[in-house]
C-alpha positions as CSV (number, residue, x, y, z in Angstrom):
1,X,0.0,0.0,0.0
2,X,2.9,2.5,0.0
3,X,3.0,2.4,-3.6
4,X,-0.5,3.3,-3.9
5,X,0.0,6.4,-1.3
6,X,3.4,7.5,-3.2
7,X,1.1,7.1,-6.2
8,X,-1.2,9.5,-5.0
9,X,1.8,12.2,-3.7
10,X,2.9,12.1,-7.0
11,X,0.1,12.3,-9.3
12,X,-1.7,14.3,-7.2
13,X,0.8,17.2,-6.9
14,X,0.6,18.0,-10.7
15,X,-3.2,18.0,-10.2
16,X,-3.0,20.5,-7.6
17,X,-1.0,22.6,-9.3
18,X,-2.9,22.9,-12.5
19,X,-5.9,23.6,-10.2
20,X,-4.1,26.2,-8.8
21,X,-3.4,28.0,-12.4
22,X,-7.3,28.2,-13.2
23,X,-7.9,31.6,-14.4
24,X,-11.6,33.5,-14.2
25,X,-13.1,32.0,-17.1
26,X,-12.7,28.5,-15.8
27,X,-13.9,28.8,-12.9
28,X,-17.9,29.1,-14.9
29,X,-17.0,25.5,-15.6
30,X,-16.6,22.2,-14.9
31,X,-13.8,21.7,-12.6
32,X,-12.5,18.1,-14.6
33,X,-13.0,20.2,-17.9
34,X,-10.7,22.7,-16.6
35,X,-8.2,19.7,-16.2
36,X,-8.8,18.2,-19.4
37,X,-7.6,21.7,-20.9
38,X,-4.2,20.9,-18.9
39,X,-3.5,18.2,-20.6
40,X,-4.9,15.4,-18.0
41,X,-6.7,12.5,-19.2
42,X,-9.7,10.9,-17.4
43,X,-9.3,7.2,-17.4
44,X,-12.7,5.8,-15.3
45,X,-15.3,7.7,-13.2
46,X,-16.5,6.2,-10.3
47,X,-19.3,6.8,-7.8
48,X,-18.4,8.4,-4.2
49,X,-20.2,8.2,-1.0
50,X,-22.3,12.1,0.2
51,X,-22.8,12.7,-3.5
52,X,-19.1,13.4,-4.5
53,X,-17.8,11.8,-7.6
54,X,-14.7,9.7,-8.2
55,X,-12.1,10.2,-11.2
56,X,-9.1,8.1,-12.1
57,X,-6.7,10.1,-14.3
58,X,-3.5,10.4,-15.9
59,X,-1.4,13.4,-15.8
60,X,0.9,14.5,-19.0
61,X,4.0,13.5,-16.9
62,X,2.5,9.5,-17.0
63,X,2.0,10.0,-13.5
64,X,-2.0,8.6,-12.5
65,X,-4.1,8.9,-9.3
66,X,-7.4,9.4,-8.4
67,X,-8.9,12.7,-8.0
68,X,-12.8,13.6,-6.2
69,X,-15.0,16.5,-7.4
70,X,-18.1,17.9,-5.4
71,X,-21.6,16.9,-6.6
72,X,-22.0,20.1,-8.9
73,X,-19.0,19.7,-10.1
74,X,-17.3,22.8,-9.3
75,X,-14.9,21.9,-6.9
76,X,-11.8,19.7,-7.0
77,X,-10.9,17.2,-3.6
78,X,-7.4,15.5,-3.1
79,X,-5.8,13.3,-0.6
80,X,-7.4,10.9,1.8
81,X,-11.1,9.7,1.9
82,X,-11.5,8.4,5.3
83,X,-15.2,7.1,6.4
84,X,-16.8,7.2,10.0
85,X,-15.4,3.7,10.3
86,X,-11.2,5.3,9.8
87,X,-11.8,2.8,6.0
88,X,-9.2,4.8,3.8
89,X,-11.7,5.1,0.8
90,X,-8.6,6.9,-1.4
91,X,-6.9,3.7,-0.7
92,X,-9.5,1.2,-2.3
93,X,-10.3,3.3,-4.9
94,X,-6.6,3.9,-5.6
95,X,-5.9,-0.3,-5.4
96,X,-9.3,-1.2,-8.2
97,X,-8.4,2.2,-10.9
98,X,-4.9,2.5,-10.6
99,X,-2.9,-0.3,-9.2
100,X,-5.4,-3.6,-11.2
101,X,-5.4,-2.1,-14.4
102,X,-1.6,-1.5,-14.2
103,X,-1.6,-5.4,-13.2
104,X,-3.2,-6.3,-16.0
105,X,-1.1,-4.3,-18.1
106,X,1.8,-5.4,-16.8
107,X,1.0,-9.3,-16.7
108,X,2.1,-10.0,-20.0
109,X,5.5,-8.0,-19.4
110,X,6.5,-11.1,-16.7
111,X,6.9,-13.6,-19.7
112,X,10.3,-10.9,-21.1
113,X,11.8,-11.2,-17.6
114,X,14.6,-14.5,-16.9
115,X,12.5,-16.1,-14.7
116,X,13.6,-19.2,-13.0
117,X,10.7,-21.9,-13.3
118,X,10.5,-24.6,-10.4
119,X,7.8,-27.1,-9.9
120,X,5.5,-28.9,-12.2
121,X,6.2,-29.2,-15.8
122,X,2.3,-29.4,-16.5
123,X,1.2,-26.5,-14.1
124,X,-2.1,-26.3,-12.6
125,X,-1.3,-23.1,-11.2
126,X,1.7,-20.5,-12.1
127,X,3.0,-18.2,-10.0
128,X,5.5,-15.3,-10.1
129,X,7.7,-14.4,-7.2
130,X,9.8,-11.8,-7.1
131,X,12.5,-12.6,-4.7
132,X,15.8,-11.1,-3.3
133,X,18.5,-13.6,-2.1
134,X,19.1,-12.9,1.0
135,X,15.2,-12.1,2.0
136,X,14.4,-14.3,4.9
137,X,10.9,-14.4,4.1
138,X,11.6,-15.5,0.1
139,X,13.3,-18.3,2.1
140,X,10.4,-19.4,3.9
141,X,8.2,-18.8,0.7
142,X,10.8,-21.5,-1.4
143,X,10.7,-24.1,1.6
144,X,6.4,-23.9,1.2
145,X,6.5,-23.7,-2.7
146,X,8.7,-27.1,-2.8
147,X,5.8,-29.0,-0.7
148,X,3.0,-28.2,-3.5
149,X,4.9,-28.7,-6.4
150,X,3.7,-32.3,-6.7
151,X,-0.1,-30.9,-6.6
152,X,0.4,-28.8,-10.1
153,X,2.7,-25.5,-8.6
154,X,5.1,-24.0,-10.9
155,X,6.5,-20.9,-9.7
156,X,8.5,-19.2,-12.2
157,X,11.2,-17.2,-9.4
158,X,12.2,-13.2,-10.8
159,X,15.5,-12.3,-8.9
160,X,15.8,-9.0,-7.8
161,X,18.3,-7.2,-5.6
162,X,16.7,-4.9,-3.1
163,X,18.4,-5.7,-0.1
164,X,21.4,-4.4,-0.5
165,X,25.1,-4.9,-2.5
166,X,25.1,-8.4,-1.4
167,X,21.6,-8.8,-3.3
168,X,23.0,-7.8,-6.0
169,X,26.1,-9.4,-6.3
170,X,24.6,-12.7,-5.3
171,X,21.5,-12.3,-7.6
172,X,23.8,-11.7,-10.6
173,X,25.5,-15.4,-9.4
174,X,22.2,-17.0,-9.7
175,X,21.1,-15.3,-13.1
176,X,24.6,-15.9,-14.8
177,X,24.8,-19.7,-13.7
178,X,25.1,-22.4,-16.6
179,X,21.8,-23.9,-14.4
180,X,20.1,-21.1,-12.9
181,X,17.6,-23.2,-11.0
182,X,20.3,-25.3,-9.2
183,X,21.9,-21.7,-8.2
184,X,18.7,-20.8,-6.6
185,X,18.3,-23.9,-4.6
186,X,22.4,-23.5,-3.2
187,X,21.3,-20.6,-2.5
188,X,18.0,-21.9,-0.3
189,X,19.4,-24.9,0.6
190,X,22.3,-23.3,2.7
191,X,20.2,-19.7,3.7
192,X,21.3,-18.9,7.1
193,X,19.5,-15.7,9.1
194,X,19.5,-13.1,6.4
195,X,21.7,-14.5,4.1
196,X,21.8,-16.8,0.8
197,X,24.7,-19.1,0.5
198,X,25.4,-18.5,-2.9
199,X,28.7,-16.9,-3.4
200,X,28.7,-13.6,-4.5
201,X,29.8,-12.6,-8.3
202,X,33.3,-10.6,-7.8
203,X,33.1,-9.2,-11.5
204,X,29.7,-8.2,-12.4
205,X,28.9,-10.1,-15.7
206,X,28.2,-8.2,-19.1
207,X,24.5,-7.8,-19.2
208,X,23.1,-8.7,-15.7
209,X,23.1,-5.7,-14.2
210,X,20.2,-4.2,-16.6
211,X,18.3,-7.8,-16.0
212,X,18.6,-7.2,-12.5
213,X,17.6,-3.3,-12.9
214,X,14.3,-4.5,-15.2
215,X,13.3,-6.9,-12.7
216,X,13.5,-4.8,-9.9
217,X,11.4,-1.5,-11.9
218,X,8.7,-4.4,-12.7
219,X,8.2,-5.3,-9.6
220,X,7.2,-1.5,-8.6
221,X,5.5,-1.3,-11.5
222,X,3.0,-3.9,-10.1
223,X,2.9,-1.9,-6.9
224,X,5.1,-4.6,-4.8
225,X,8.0,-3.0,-2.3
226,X,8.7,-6.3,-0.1
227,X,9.2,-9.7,-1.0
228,X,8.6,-12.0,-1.8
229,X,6.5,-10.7,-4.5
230,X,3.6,-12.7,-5.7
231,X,1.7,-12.2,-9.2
232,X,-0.7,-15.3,-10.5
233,X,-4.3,-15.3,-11.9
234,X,-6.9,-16.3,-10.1
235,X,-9.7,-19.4,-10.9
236,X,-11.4,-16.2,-12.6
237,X,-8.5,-15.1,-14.8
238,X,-7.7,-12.2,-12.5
239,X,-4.6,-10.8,-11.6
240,X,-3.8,-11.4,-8.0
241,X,-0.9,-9.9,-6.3
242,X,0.8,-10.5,-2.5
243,X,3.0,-7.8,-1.4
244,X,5.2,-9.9,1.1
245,X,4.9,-13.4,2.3
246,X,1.2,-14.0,3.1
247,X,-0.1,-16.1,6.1
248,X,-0.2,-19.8,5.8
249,X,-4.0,-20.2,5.2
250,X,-3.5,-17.7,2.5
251,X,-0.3,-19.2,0.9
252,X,-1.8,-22.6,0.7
253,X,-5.0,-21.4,-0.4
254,X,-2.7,-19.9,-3.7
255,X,-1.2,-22.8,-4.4
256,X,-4.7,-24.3,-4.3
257,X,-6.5,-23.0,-6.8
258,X,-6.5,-25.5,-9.3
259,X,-9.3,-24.6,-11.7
260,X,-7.5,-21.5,-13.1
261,X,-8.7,-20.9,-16.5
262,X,-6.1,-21.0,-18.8
């Protein structure tokens, strides 16, 4: 969920501004028109609780957020939502027009990255995990992964370096290896506290550092800031994501779901 706040600092800040630069004839109008004239592009409308409305935009800088306008339309609202129950409404609305469609988006982009694919050959479920190796928590997340691989699991491991110079140096050992999936179990296999057992690289090898790099700006790209971090589809063909290790009811219920459409 930080990525969905920093989301809204950022996209909501050229908003503002170009609020701020309405002149006198504008403000006869509609406020989102005004916008529109900016250069901002309104990507859904959504309704709002007490009569405001809800818009999902994109700024000319890329940048998108979610922006709220009272019910005449006259007025323009940023930041936080919060109902009489302290329910972060900006949050939600943030999470289902910002952050899913960029998931979907984005889903196809996993199938360019040098994933590492463990598990069943015949998959029944697939799932990404963006992992750092010397994350603690990606360690716990292999150990589980290995027990459900004979019920149709593949997990198809992205190696990203976000814990450090040791990440990186020990993910480029594990990308660069003649049999990167054996590399990623050493590592595993001999994890100790917060640290993979592979042996760091001592010269970085042509080309893995921008692998590494990609990885890493995909994984913010699907909102993620902690690993491990999951991406699959669910039964429904949606696009799922776990932003950290998830509880064990929840893990196994992922590896589960076994009537996926494909």
């Amino acid at each position: 969920m930080k990525y969905l706040l920093l989301i809204l600092a950022l996209a909501c800040a050229p908003l503002a501004a170009a609020a701020s630069s309405a002149d006198t004839n504008a403000q006869n109008g509609s406020a989102v028109q005004f916008l529109e004239s900016k250069g901002v592009t309104i990507d859904a409308r959504f309704s709002v609780p007490s009569g405001l409305h809800g818009y999902a935009a994109t700024m000319p800088n890329g940048q998108r957020g979610v922006f709220f306008t009272t019910s005449d339309g006259k007025l323009l609202i940023f930041g936080n939502l919060v109902d009489a129950h302290g329910k972060n409404l900006t949050r939600e609305y943030l999470n289902a027009y910002v952050q899913k469609p960029r998931n979907r988006q984005y889903f196809s982009h996993l199938e360019k990255t040098h994933w590492i694919a463990q598990g069943s050959k015949h998959p029944k479920q697939i799932i990404y995990a963006f992992v750092d190796p010397n994350c603690p928590y990606c360690h716990q997340f292999w150990e589980a992964a290995r027990k459900a691989y004979s019920k149709g699991l593949q997990v198809r491991y992205i190696v990203v370096a976000i814990l450090g110079n040791s990440s990186v140096n020990k993910a480029a050992a594990i990308l660069s290896a003649k049999d990167p999936a054996a590399a990623l179990d050493e590592n595993e296999r001999g994890f100790k506290h917060h640290s993979g057992a592979i042996a760091p690289v001592t010269h970085m090898p042509k080309g893995i550092h921008s692998i590494i790099a990609a990885h890493d700006r995909l994984m913010t790209r699907f909102g993620l800031d902690g690993t491990p971090g999951l991406v699959w589809k669910d039964d429904e063909g949606k696009v799922q994501t776990s932003n950290g290790l998830p509880p064990d009811p929840a893990l196994q219920e992922i590896f589960g779901l076994s009537n996926k459409r494909k």
